[in-house]
C-alpha distance (Angstrom), angle and dihedral (degrees) to the residues before:
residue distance angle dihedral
X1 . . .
X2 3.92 . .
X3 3.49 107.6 .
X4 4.21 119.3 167.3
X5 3.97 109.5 -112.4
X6 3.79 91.4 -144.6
X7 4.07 138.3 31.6
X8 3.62 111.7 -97.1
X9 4.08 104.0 -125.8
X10 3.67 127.1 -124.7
X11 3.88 92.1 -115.2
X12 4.21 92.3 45.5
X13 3.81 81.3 48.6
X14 3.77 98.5 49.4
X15 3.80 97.1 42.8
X16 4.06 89.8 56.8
X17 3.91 79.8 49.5
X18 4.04 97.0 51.0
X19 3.89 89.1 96.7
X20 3.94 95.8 49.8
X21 3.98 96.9 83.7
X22 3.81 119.3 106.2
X23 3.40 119.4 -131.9
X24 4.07 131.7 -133.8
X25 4.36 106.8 -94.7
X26 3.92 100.9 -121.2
X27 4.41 123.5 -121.9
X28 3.08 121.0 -151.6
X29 4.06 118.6 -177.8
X30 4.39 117.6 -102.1
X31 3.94 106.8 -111.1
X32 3.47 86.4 -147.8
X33 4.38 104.9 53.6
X34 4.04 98.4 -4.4
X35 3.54 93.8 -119.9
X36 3.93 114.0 150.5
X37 4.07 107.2 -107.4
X38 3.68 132.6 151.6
X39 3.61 123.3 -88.2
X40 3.87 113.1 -91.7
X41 3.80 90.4 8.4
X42 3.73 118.0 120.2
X43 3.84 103.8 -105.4
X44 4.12 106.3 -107.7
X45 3.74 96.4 -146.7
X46 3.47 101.7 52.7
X47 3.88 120.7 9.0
X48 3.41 101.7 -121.8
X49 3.87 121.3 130.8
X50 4.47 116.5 176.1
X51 3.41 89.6 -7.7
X52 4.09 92.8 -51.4
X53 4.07 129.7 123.9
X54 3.76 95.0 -126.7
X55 3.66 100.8 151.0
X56 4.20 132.7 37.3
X57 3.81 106.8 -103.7
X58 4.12 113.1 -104.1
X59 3.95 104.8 -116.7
């Protein structure tokens, strides 16, 4: 059976982990109705995607 020779250490441990974290999604504001969306995300308010109706507007 595989069994480690020596105790990993907290800071060996935590450097493997450094790339773990989540980051914060960015906003950015629609051109078209300045509601906050995500970038290269359809807006969700009014359709519109690089200046083009691709979606129905939500009522």
């Amino acid at each position: 059976m595989a069994v480690p020779k020596r105790k990993t250490s907290k800071a060996r441990r935590d450097k493997r982990r450094t790339h773990d974290a989540l980051s914060i999604p960015s906003w950015s504001n629609c051109p078209n109705c300045s509601e906050p969306t995500r970038p290269h995300y359809v807006c969700s308010k009014c359709g519109f995607y690089k200046g083009k109706q691709i979606l129905e507007a939500k009522q």
